[in-house]
C-alpha positions as CSV (number, residue, x, y, z in Angstrom):
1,X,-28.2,-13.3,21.1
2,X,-26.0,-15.9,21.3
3,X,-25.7,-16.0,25.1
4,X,-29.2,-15.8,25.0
5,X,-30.0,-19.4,23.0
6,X,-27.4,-20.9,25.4
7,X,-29.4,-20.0,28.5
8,X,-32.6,-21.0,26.8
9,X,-31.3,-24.4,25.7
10,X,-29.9,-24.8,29.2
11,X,-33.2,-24.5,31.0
12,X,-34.8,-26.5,27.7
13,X,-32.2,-29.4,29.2
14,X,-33.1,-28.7,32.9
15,X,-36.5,-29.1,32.8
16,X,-36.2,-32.2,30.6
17,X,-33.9,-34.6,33.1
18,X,-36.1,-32.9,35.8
19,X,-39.4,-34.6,34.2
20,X,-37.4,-37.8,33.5
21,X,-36.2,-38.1,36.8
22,X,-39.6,-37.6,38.3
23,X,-40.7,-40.3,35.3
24,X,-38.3,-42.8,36.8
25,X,-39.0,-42.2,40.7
26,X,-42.8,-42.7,40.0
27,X,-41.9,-46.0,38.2
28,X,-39.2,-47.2,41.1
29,X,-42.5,-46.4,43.6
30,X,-45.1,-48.3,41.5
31,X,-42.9,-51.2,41.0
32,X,-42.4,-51.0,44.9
33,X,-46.4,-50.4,45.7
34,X,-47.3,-53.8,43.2
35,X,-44.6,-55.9,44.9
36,X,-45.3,-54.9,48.0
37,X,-49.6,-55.7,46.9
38,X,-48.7,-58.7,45.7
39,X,-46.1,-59.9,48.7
40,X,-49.0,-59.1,51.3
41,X,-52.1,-60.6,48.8
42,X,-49.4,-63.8,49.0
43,X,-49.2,-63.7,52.7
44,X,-52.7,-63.3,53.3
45,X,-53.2,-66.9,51.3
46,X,-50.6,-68.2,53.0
47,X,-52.3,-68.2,56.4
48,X,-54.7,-70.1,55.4
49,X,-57.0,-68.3,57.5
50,X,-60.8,-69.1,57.6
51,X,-62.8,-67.5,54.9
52,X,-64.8,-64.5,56.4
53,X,-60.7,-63.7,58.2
54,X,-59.3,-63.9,54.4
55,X,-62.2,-61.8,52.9
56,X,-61.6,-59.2,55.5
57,X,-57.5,-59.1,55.2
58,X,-58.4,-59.3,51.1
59,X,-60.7,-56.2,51.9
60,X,-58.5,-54.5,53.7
61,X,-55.6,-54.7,50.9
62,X,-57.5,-53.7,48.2
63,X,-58.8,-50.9,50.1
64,X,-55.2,-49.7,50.0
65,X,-53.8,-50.9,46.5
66,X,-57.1,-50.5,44.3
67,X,-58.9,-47.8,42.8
68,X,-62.8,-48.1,44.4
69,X,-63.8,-48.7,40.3
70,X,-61.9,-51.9,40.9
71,X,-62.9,-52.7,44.2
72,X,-66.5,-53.0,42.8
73,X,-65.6,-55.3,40.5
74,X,-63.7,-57.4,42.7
75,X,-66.8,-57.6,45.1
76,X,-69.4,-58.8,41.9
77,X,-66.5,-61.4,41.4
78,X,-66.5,-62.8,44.6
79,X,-70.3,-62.9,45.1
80,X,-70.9,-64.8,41.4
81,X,-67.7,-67.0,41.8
82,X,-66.4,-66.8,45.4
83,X,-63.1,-67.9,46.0
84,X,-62.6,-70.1,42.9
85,X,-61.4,-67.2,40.9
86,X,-58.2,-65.3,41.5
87,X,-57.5,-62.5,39.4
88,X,-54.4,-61.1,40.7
89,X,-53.0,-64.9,39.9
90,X,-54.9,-66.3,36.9
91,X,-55.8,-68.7,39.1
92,X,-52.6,-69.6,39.8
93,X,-51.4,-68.8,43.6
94,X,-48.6,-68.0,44.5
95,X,-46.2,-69.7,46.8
96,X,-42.8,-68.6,48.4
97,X,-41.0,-69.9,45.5
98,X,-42.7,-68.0,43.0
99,X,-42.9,-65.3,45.1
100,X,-38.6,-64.9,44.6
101,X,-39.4,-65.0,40.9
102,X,-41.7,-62.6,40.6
103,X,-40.5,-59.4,38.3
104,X,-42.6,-56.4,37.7
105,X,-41.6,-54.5,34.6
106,X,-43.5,-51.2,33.1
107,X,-45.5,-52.6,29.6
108,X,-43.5,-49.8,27.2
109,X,-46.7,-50.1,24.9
110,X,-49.6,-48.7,27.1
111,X,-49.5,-45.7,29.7
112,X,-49.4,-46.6,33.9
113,X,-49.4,-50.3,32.6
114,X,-47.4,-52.6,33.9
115,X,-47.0,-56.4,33.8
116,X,-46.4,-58.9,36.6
117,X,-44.7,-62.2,35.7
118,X,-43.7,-65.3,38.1
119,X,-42.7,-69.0,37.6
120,X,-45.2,-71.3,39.4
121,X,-44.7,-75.0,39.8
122,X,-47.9,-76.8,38.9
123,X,-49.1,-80.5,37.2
124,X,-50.3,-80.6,33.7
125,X,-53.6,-82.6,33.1
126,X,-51.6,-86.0,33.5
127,X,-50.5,-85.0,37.4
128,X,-46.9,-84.7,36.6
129,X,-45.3,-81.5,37.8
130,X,-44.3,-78.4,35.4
131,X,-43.3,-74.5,36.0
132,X,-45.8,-72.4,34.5
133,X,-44.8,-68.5,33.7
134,X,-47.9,-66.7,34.9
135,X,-47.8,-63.0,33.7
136,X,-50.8,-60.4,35.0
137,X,-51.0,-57.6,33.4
138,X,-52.7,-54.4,35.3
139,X,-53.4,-51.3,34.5
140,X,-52.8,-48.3,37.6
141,X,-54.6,-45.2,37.7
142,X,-53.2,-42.1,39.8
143,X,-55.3,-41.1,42.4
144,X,-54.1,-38.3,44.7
145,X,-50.2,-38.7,44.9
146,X,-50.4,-42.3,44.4
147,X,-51.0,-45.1,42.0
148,X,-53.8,-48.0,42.7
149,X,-54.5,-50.6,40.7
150,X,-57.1,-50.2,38.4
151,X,-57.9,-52.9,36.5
152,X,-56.5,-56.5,36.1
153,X,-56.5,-58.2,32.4
């Protein structure tokens, strides 16, 4: 009997670090996917490409990184406000700069949330220049094997 509640326990404890090492991997590859959403959304600013070239490389990420519930709502977006609204930013930007302090960390208090925080350097109303902590936060949805972005408060 005794041997018996060892063995138990022991595949109790096996199956538990197996589920919180698949916890942690998922969390390592969505921290990668949003960096690597939010290095190429900065890139694709960058450029300063003409507007129907930036629509189509903006198109073409959220097509990747966003669930199509998202991708809707991005689209109304752009046809009330056009360009003039930047969700993924708060209507900050980005630049290179505030692209090396970017941090993504997993929000402890919702599921598949996470928020994104970076230093920006900006002017207050009077023109003189200040660093602004911009934090996003998003909330991902698993579709298939992979987490996309599903909405952006």
């Amino acid at each position: 009997m005794k041997t018996f509640l060892i063995y138990c326990l022991a595949i109790f404890i096996l199956l538990s670090s197996n589920g919180c090492v698949h916890s942690q991997n998922d969390e390592k590859q969505i921290e990668t996917m949003l960096k690597d959403f939010y290095t190429a959304y900065h890139n694709a600013w960058a450029k300063k490409s003409t507007p129907n070239v930036l629509m189509n490389e903006l198109d073409s990420l959220y097509q990747v990184y966003c669930t199509n519930s998202l991708r809707s709502e991005l689209e109304k977006l752009f046809h009330k406000k056009g360009f003039d609204h930047d969700i993924f930013t708060n209507d900050y930007g980005t630049d290179d700069e505030s692209m090396k302090t970017m941090t993504i960390t997993k929000d402890l208090s919702k599921v598949d949330s996470y928020i994104v925080s970076y230093i920006v350097n900006t002017e207050d109303p009077s023109n003189r220049p200040i660093k602004k902590n911009v934090v996003v936060n998003l909330l991902l949805k698993k579709e298939k094997d992979t987490y996309k972005i599903n909405e952006v408060k």
